[in-house]
C-alpha positions in Angstrom: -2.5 54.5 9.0 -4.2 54.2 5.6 -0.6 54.0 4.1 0.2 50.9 6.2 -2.8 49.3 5.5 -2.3 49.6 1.7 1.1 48.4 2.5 -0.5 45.5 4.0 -3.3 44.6 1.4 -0.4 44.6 -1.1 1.5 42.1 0.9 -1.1 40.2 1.4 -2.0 40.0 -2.8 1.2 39.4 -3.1 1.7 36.3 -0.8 -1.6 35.0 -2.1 -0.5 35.1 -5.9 3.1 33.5 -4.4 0.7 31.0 -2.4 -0.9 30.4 -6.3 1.7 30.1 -8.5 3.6 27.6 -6.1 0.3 25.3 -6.2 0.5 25.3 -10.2 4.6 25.1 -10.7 5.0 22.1 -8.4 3.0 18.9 -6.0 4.7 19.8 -3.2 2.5 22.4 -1.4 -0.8 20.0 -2.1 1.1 16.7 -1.5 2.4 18.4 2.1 -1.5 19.5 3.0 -2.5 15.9 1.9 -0.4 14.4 4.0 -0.5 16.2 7.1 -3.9 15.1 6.9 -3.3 11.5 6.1 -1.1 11.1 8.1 -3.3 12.6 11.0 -6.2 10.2 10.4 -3.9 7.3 10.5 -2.5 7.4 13.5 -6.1 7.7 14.9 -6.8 4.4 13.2 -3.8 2.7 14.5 -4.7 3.8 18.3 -8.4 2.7 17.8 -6.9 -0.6 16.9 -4.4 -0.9 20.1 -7.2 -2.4 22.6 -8.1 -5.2 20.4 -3.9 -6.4 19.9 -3.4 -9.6 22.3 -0.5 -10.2 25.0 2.7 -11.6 24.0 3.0 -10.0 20.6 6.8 -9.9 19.7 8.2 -6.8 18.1 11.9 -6.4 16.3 11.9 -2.8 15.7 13.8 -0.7 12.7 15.2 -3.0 11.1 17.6 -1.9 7.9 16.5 -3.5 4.9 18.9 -1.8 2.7 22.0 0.0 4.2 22.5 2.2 1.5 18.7 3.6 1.8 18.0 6.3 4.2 14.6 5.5 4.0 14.9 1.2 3.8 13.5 0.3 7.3 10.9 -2.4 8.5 9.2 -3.9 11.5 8.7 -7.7 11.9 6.1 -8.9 14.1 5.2 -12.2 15.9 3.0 -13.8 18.5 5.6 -15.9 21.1 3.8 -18.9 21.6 3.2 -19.8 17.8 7.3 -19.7 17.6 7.3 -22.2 20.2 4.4 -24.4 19.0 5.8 -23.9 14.9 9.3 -22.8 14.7 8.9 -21.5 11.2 5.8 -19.2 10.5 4.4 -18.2 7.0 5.0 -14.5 6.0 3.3 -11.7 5.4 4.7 -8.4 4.2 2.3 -5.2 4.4 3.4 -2.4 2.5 1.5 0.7 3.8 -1.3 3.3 1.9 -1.4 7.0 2.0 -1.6 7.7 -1.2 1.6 7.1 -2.1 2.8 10.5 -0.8 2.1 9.5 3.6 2.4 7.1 5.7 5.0 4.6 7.3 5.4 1.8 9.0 4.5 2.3 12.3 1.0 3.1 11.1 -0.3 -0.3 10.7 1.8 -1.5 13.8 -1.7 -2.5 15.7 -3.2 -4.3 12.4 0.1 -5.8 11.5 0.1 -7.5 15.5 -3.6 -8.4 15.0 -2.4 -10.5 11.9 0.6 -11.7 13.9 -1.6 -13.1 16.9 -3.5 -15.7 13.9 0.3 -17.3 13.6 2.1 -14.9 11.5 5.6 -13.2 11.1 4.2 -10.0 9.7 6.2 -7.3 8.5 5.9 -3.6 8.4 7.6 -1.7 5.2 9.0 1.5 5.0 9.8 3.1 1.9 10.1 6.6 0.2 7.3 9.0 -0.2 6.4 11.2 -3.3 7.0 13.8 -4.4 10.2 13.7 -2.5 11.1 10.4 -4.7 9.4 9.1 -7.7 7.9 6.0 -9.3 9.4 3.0 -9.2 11.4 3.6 -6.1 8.8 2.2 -3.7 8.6 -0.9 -5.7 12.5 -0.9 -6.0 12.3 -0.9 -2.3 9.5 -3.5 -1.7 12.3 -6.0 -3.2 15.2 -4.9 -1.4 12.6 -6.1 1.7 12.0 -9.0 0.2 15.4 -10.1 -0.6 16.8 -9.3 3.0 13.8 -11.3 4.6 14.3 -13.8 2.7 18.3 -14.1 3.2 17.7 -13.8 7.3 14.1 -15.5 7.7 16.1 -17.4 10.4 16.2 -14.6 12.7 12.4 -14.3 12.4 11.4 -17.7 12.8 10.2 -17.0 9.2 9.5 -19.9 6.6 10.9 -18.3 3.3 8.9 -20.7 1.2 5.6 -19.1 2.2 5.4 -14.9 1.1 2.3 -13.4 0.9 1.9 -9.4 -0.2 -0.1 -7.5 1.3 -0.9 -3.7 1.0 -3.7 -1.1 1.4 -4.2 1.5 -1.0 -0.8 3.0 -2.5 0.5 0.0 -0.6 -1.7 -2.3 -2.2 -0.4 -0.7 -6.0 3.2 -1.5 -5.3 2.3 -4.9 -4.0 0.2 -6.0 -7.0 3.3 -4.6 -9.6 5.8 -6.5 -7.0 3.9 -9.8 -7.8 4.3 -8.9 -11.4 8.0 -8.3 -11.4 8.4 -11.4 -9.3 5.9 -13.4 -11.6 6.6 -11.8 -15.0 10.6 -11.5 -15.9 9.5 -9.1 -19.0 7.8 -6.7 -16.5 10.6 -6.7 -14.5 12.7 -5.7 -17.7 10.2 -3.3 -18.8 9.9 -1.5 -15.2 13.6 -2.4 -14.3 13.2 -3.6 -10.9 15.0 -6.3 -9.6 12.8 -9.4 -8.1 13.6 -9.6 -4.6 12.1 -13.5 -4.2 12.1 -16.5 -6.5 8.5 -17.1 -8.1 7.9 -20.0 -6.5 8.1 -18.3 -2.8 5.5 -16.4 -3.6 2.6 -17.6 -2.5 -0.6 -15.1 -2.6 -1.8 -11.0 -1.9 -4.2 -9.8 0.3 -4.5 -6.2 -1.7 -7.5 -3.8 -0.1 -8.5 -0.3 -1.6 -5.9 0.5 -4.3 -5.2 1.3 -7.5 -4.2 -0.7 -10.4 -4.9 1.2 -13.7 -3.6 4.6 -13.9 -5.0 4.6 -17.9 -8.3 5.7 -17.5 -8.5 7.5 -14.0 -11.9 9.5 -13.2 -10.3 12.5 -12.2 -13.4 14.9 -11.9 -14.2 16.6 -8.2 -12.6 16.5 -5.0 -11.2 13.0 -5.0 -10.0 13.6 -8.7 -8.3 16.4 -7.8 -6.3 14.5 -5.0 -5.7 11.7 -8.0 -4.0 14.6 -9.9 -1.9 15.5 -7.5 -1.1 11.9 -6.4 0.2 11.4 -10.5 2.0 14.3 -10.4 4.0 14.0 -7.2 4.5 10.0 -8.4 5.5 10.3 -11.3 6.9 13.8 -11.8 4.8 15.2 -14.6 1.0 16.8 -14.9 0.6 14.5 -17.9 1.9 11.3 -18.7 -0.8 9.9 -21.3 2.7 10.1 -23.4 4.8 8.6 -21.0 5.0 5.0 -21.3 7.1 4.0 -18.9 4.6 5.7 -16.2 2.4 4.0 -17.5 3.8 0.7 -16.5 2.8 1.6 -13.7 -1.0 -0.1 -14.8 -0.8 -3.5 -13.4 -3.9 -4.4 -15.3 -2.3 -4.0 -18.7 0.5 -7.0 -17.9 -1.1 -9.8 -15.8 -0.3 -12.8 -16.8 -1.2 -16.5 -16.1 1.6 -16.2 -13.4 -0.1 -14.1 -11.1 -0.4 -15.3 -7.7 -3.8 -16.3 -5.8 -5.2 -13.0 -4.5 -7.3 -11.4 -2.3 -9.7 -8.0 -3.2 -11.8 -5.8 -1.8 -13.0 -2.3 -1.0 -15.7 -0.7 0.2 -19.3 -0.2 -1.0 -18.5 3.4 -0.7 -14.9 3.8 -1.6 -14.1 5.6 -4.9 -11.6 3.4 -6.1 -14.1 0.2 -5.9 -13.8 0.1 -9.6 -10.2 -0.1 -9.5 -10.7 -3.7 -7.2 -13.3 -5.0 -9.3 -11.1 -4.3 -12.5 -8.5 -6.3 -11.1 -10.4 -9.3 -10.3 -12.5 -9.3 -13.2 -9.1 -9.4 -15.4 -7.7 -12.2 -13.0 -10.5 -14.3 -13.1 -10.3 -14.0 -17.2 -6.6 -15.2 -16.3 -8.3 -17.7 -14.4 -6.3 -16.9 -11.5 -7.6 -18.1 -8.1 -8.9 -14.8 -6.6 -11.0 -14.2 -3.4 -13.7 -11.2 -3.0 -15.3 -8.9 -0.4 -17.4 -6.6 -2.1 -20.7 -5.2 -0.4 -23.1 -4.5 -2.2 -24.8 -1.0 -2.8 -27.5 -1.0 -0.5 -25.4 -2.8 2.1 -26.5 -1.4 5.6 -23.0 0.4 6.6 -21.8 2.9 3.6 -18.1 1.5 3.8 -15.4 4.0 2.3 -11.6 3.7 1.5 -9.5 1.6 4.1 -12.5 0.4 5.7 -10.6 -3.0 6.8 -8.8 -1.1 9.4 -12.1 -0.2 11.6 -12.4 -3.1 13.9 -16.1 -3.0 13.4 -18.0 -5.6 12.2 -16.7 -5.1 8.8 -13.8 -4.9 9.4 -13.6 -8.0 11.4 -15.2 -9.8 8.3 -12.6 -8.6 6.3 -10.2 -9.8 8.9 -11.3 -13.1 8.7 -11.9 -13.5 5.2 -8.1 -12.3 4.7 -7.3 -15.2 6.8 -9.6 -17.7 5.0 -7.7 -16.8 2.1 -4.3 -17.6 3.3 -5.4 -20.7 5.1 -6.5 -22.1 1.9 -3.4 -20.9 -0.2 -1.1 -23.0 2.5 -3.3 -26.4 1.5 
């Protein structure tokens, strides 16, 4: 007996150091528990949203952006009786959060029908997750999107004169650097991704709770230590204050006059606030039209990241604000 069980304590020492050494060598094993979790949460948030959707919201289901992606689908969504009432409907296109290394589509199927009932051809975005692909892949994708909506916005009683961006978190990072390619031809040469729309098509972002200067990070505690792991499944490397094409991947560091009209916020209580303010304190230097919902510190409800998506009274102010926004960016 006391031979087994010193067999077993050395298994066991040995597994854990196995266990250790795979956490240091590579993102996968932390990127995996991350978004088990993430995942998790989400679809909680989407179900919790599912009571509030109104009848007669239209879905075309799995649609395949890009043939030649394994990974290239998306979801449009509609309300029936606008169709009838507009014919053509102004677009939105939500790419989804999850730290760049969870999430799809389907998530934000209940939000995406919410925006859709307010006279809206929303659509849903897949693309591919770190560390299983790397950076600029989603944003690669996020074009191929656009492009194919854009070519069949027929079949969706879409207006392809009126895009507007839209993303949460990770989602919120590709959609800010997709209005820079599509705004900016020498970021699209510098990140070299394609535009999938004409400037001019573009017509505004509604970006909540992301990220948008990887430069100066505050990597210290628990949320730091997801950040790390989030860089180094998305861009492949520990370190990249060396890498300069990573660090393209700043949006703040090539805005331009060209930017789009957009839409911020994040919680009172989210740790990438800063990130939000950042980006429309460097727009409104631009003198960019920009909208904010920012809460202030003492605000009665401590709001953290994605708090848009809880149909509570914040959220519903967030809801309509959004859709202030985009009524006055269609005047």
């Amino acid at each position: 007996m006391k031979k087994i069980l010193q067999h077993i304590f050395i298994f066991i020492i040995i597994v854990g150091f196995c266990i250790f050494i795979a956490f240091k060598l590579s993102p996968y094993p932390s990127a995996w528990i991350v978004r088990h979790g993430f995942n998790k949460e989400a679809i909680r948030v989407n179900k919790a949203l599912e009571k509030f959707v109104p009848k007669n919201i239209k879905t075309i289901g799995n649609l395949h952006y890009d043939t030649k992606d394994k990974d290239a689908f998306l979801n449009a969504y509609f309300h029936s009786d606008t169709v009838k009432i507009k014919n053509k409907l102004p677009i939105i296109v939500w790419t989804h959060g999850g730290g760049l290394i969870s999430g799809n589509k389907e998530q934000l199927s209940n939000y995406c029908k919410l925006l859709a009932s307010y006279g809206y051809v929303v659509f849903s975005i897949d693309y591919s997750i770190a560390p299983e692909k790397k950076y600029p892949t989603p944003m690669r994708q996020l074009n191929k999107a656009l492009e194919y909506i854009s070519s069949n916005s027929e079949k969706f009683y879409a207006d392809n004169s009126f895009f507007v961006l839209a993303g949460d978190s990770g989602g919120s990072m590709i959609s800010a650097a997709t209005a820079n390619i599509i705004t900016n031809p020498s970021y699209a040469q510098l990140t070299k991704v394609k535009p999938g729309l004409d400037s001019k098509q573009l017509r505004g972002l509604l970006l909540y709770c992301g990220i948008y200067e990887i430069d100066n990070l505050n990597t210290d505690g628990a949320f730091g230590a997801f950040l790390k792991t989030v860089q180094w499944a998305y861009f492949g490397k520990k370190d990249i204050s060396d890498d300069e094409y990573a660090k393209s991947a700043s949006v703040t560091n090539f805005l331009t006059h060209s930017f789009p009209p957009t839409f911020i916020s994040a919680g009172n209580d989210d740790p990438l606030l800063p990130q939000s303010k950042l980006l429309s304190q460097k727009l409104s230097a631009l003198g960019t039209p920009i909208d904010t919902l920012f809460f202030p510190e003492n605000y009665s409800i401590k709001l953290g990241h994605e708090y848009q998506f809880t149909y509570d009274k914040s959220g519903k102010m967030a809801l309509e604000r959004s859709l202030y926004f985009l009524k006055n960016i269609a005047k």
